[in-house]
N, C-alpha and C positions, 0 to 999 in steps of 0.2 A: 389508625392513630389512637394511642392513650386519650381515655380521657382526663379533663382537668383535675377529675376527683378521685380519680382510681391513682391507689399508688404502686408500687414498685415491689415485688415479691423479694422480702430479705434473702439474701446469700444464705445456706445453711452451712453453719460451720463444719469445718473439714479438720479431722485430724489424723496427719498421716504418721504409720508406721515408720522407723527406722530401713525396712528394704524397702517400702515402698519413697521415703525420701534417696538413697541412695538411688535406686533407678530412676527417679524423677534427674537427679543429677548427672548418671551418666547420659542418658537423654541429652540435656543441656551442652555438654563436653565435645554431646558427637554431631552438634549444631542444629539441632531441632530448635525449632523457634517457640521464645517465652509464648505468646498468644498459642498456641496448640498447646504444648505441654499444660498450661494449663487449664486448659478448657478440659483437658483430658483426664485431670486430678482434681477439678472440681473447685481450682483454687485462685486467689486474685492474683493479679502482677503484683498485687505488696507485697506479699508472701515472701517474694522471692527477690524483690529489687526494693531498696529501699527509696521510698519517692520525697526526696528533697532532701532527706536527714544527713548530712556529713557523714560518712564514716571512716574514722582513719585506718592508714592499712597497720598499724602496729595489733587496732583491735580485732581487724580480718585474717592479722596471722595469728593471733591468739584464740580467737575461736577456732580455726583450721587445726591446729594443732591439740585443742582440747578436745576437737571432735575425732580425729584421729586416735587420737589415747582411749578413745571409749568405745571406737569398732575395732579396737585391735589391729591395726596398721602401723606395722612397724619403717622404722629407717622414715618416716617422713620429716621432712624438713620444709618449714614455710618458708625458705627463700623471697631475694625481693623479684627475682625473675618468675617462683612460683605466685606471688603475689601482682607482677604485672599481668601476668596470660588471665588469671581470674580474674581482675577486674575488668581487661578488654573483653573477654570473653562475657559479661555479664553486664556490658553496660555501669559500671559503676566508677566514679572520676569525682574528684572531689572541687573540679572543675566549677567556680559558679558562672553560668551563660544568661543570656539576657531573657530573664521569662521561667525559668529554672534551675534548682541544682541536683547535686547526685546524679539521678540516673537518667537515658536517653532512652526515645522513642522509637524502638527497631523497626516498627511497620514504616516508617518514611525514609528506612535505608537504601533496600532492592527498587523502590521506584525511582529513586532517584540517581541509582547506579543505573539503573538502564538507560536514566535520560542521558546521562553522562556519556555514556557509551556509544548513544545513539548518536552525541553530539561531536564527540570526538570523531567516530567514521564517518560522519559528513562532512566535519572537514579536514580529514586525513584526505579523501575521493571526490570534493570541491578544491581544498586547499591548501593539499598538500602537509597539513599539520604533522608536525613530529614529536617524538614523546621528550622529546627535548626542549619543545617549544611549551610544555606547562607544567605550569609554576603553583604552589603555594605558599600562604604566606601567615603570619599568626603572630598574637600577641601573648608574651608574659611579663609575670614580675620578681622580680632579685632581691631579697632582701642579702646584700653584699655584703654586710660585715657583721652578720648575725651568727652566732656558736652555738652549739649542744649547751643543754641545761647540765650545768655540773662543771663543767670547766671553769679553773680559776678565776678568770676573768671576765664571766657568768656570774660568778658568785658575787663579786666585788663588785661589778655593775648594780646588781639587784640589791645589794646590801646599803649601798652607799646610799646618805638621803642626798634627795634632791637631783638623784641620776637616775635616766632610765635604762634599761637592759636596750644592747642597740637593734634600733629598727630598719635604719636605713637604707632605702631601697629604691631602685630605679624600674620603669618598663622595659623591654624590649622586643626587638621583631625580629624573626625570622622567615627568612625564604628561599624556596630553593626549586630548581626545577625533577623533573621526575625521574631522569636517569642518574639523578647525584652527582652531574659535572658541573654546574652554574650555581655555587653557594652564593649569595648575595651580601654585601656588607652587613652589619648588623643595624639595624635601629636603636638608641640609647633614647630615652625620655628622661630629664631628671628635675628637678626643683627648681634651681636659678639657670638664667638665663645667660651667666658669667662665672663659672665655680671659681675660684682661687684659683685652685688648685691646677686646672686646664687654662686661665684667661692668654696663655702666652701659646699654646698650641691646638685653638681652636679646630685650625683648617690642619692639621696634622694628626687628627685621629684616626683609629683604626677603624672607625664606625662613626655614623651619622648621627648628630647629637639634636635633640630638638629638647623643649622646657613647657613645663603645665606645672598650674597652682600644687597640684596634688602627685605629678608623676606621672599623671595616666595617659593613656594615648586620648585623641579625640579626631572630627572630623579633620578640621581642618589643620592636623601633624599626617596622618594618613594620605589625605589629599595632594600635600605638597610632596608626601616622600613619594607616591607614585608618579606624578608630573614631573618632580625633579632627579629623582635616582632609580624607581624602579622602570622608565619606561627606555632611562637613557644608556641603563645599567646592559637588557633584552638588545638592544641595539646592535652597542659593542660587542658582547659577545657574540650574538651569532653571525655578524658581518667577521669580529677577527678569528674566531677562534672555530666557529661551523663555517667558515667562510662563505655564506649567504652572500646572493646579491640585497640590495638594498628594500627591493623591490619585493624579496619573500621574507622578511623579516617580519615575524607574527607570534603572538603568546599568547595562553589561554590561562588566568589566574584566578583559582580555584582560592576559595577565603569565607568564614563563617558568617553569618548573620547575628551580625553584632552592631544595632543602630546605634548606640555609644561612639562606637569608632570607626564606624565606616561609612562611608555616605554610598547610594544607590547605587547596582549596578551601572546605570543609565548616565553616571558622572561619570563613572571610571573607564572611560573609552581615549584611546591616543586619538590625533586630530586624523589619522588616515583611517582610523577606525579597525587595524587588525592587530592591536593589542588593548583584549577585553579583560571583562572578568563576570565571574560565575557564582553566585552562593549556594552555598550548603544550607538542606534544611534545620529549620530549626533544632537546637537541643541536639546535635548527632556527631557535634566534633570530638568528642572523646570515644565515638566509635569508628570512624573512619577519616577524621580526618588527618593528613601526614604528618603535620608538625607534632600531631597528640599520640601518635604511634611509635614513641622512645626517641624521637629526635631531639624534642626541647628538653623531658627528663635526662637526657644522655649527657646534651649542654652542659646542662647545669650540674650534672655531678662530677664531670671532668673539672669545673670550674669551684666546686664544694673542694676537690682533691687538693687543686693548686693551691686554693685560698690556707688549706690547711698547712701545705708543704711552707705556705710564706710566714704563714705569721707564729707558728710554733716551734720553739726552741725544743729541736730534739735532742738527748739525753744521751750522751757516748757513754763507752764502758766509765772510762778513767773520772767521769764528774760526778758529782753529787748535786744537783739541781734543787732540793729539798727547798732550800729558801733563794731559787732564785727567781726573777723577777723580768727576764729578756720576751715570754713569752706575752706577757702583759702588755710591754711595750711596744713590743711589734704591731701586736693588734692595734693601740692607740694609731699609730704610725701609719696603719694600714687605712688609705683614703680612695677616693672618686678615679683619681686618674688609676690608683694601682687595679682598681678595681673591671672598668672599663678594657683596660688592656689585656687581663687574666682571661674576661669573657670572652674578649675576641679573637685569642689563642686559643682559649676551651673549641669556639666554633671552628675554626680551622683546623684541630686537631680531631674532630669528629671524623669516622672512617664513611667513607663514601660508602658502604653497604647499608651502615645504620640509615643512609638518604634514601637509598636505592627501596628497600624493604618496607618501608614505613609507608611505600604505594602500593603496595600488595592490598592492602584491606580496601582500600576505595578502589581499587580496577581491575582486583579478580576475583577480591572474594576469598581472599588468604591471609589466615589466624599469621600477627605479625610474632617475632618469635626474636625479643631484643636480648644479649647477650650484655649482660651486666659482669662480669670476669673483671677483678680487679677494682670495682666499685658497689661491692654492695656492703651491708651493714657490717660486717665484720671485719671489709677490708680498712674501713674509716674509726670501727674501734681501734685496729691494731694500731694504726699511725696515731692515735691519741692516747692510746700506752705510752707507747715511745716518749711521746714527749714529758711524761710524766701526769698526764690527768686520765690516775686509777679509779678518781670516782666515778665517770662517766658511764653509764650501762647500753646497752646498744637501744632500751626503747629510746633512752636520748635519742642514739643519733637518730633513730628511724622517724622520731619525731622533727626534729631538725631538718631532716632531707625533704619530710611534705611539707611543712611551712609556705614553701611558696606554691603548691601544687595548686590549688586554688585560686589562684593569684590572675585573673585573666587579662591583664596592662588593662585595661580600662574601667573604669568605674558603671557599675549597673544601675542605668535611672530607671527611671518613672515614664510613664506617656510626655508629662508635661513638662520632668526638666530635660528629656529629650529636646522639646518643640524650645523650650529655655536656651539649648544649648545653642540649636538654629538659630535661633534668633539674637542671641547676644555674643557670640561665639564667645572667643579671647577679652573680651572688656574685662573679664573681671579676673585675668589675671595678672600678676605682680611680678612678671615676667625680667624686667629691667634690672633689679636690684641681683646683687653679686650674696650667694651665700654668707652665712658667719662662722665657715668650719674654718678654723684659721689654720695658715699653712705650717707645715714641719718646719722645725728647726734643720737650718742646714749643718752637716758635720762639716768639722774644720779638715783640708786639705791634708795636713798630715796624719789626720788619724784616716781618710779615704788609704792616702797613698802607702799606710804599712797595713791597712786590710788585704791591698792589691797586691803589695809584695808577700804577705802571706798565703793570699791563693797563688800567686803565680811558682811559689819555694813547694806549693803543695804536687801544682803540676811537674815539675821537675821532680817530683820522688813518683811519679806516676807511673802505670807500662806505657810502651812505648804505642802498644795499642790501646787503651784506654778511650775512651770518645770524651772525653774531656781534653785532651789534648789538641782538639778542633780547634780549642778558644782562645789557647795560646799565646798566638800573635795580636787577636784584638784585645785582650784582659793586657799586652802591655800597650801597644797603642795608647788605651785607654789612660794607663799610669805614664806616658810621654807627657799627654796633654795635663794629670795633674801636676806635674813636674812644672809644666812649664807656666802653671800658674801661681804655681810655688813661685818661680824666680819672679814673675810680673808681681805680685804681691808685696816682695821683700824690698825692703829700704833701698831705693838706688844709692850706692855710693862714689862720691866725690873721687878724680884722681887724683887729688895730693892726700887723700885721706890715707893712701896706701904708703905713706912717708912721715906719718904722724906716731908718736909712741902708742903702742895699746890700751885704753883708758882702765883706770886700775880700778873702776867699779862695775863689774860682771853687768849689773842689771842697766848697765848704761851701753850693753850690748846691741846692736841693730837685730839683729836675727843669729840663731844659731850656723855656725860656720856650713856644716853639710848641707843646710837651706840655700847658701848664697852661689858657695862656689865648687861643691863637685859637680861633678858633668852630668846627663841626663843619663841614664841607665837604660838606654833603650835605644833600639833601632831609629835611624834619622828618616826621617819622611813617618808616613801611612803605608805601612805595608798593606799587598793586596792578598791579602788569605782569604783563603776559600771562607764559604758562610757557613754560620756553625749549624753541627749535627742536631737534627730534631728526635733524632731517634730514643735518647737518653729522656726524654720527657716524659709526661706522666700522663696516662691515657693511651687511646687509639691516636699514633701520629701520623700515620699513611694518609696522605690528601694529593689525591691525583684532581680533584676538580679544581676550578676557576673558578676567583673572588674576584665580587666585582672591588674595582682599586680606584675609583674614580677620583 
């Protein structure tokens, strides 16, 4: 044992050559582990990881590439797929966890894949477990209606006094089992307890909606979504859908150690006791765990795409948009419910392989290897061309797309407002009160009802193959029912009125004559047309698994 008074031999500074960093790297690449490699150069874990410092990936591919220009390697491109294999490969996440940020602890990985392992074949050969029966589950956060710095309406935000640039942002969960057939609803957390915006379709969402002071998740949002939707969620599916009897219905959910938001293994048990759950060591979810392995990034940039697709006024040949102003609006426009619903289409449009593969790194030990095609930095400039905001440069968006990367739904305490949280849970928050985003103006019926006849005159000039002709029947449907709000709206009138001279001052007119009395311009009834094509969407839309729909 050291004594108390002797101290510690300083580190001698090491300064490595150019081959000798380059082989120290490809070392790294071919999965030689940080603690050897460097015990073997003489040099610290900082060296090489940075311990706690943020670093974003715009400045990781700007060194990558500055270093490349100076060993003479040509054709390289810092892509964001070559920027995600390096950060997983090196432990680096901008991820903050409870207790640390940056980078994670490799030596608590392989022991605890074994335990994993170990636990899994006992009860695969006790309990029949299947890789179907476990689950993971994780928290993020959204900032939904936040743009790239540089766009018009970026600019005007940040310019205008007394407005901020928007921030607004929700938590949410995801979960899913290992073979990527059991997607799970999503988890929403948001501010009020009552949005406007939603107060008429609470129980009609496409996801589970819970409320905290701040947005963040906490024990007891956790606690009730596993008691109320993820235990009853495991249920139903494998009784309908794996057709289990009742009696082998069992899940193992694998989830981080994050006291913020989760309360003890030891609570998280169903009352028959064979749907548990398991934590990860600390600090290691950015290197093995599934949701951190291009699933929730994938979410969210199918959901960065849509949001783009909605709110930006793109630029055909024949206009000149120079001073126009639609795209502004849109965004204004753009709220909670639209937002909410985008997400939960982004998750259902995720392709079951991105599910499948993102369990490679926690159960065999296989570099995940996510396919970003059609979402990465240049495909999100191109579509902000289009609309016309050429100031934009891609660190924008590159900046823009990590903003929420760090984001982990819960807020990181302390020991003590932990034991705080325990002990006062929900008291202090203001949960009751209905937001103050105030709702959209509704547009008036005839300007809906010649938007509809203009898309419907558009499908009529269409091919006859086209997958917009899917929508057809429901895009008139839909103009039946405005029609016939038209007529409910319009001044009933009198029958002797129809035996009265025509009054000779126009403005003393009831309604325009084609409001009152042509016929509806549409099939009678609800016609039954098939459901419309997903194909035509934006992302991976292939989803052969099962959402729970409870």
């Amino acid at each position: 044992m050291t004594s108390r008074g002797s101290k510690t031999p300083k580190r001698k500074y090491v300064t490595l050559s150019v081959n000798q960093k380059l082989e120290l790297i490809r070392k790294l690449e071919a999965g030689a582990s940080v603690s050897r490699v460097c015990d073997e150069y003489g040099v610290k874990k900082q060296t090489q990881r940075s311990c706690g410092n943020v670093v974003r990936g715009v400045e990781i591919q700007a060194a990558a590439v500055k270093l490349a220009s100076h060993m003479g390697i040509e054709n390289f491109e810092a892509s964001d797929r070559w920027l995600w294999r390096f950060r997983n490969r090196h432990g680096m996440c901008n991820k903050i966890t409870h207790g640390e940020a940056g980078s994670a602890p490799t030596e608590y990985i392989e022991p605890f894949r074994d335990r994993l392992n170990d636990l899994l074949n006992d009860l695969i050969k006790s309990e029949g477990l299947l890789i179907s029966q476990v689950y993971n589950v994780d928290e993020t956060g959204l900032y939904w209606r936040s743009l790239p710095r540089n766009t018009q309406t970026f600019k005007n935000e940040a310019s205008s006094p007394g407005r901020k640039v928007s921030k607004e942002r929700f938590s949410a969960l995801f979960c899913a089992n290992a073979d990527g057939m059991h997607r799970l609803k999503l988890v929403v957390v948001g501010k009020s307890a009552r949005p406007r915006i939603l107060k008429d379709m609470m129980h009609h969402l496409p996801v589970h909606y819970y409320h905290s002071k701040k947005s963040w998740f906490n024990m007891q949002i956790f606690s009730d979504w596993f008691f109320s939707h993820f235990i009853l969620a495991v249920r139903k599916y494998q009784e309908d859908v794996l057709k289990l009897p009742a009696a082998e219905v069992k899940a193992l959910l694998i989830l981080d150690n994050a006291p913020p938001a989760h309360p003890g293994a030891d609570k998280l048990v169903s009352n028959d006791g064979k749907i548990r759950c398991m934590f990860l060591p600390p600090n290691v979810t950015s290197l093995i765990q599934p949701m951190d392995q291009g699933i929730i990034v994938a979410c969210k940039r199918i959901y960065q795409r849509r949001y783009l697709d909605e709110v930006l006024a793109v630029i055909e040949e024949e206009e000149d948009l120079t001073e126009d102003t639609r795209g502004q609006r849109t965004v204004k426009n753009y709220n909670l419910k639209s937002a909410i619903f985008n997400f939960a289409a982004s998750w259902k449009a995720l392709k079951t392989t991105t599910l499948v593969n993102a369990w490679k790194k926690l159960l065999y030990n296989v570099e995940v290897d996510y396919d970003f095609k059609g979402f990465e930095v240049r495909d999100f400039h191109r579509i902000l061309q289009r609309a016309g905001e050429n100031d934009v440069t891609e660190d924008d968006i590159r900046n823009w797309l990590e903003d929420t990367e760090g984001d982990p739904g819960y807020q990181v305490l302390t020991e003590e407002e932990i034991a705080d949280e325990v002990l006062v849970g929900d008291s202090r928050e203001s949960g009751d009160e209905e937001d103050e985003e105030p709702l959209p103006n509704k547009p008036k019926l005839s300007v809906i009802r010649e938007s509809l006849d203009n898309v419907i005159s558009y499908i009529d000039c269409s091919a006859e193959n086209d997958d917009i002709q899917h929508y057809y029947q429901h895009l008139r449907a839909v103009r039946e029912l405005i029609i016939q709000r038209q007529h409910h709206q319009g001044k009933q009138l009198k029958l002797d009125s129809f035996f009265k001279p025509a009054h000779p001052n126009p403005a003393a007119a009831v309604e325009p004559a084609d409001d009152i009395d042509d016929p509806p311009a549409a099939d009678s009834g609800h016609p039954q047309s098939p459901q419309p094509s997903t194909s035509g969407g934006q992302g991976p839309v292939e989803h052969h698994s099962s959402t729970d729909s409870e």
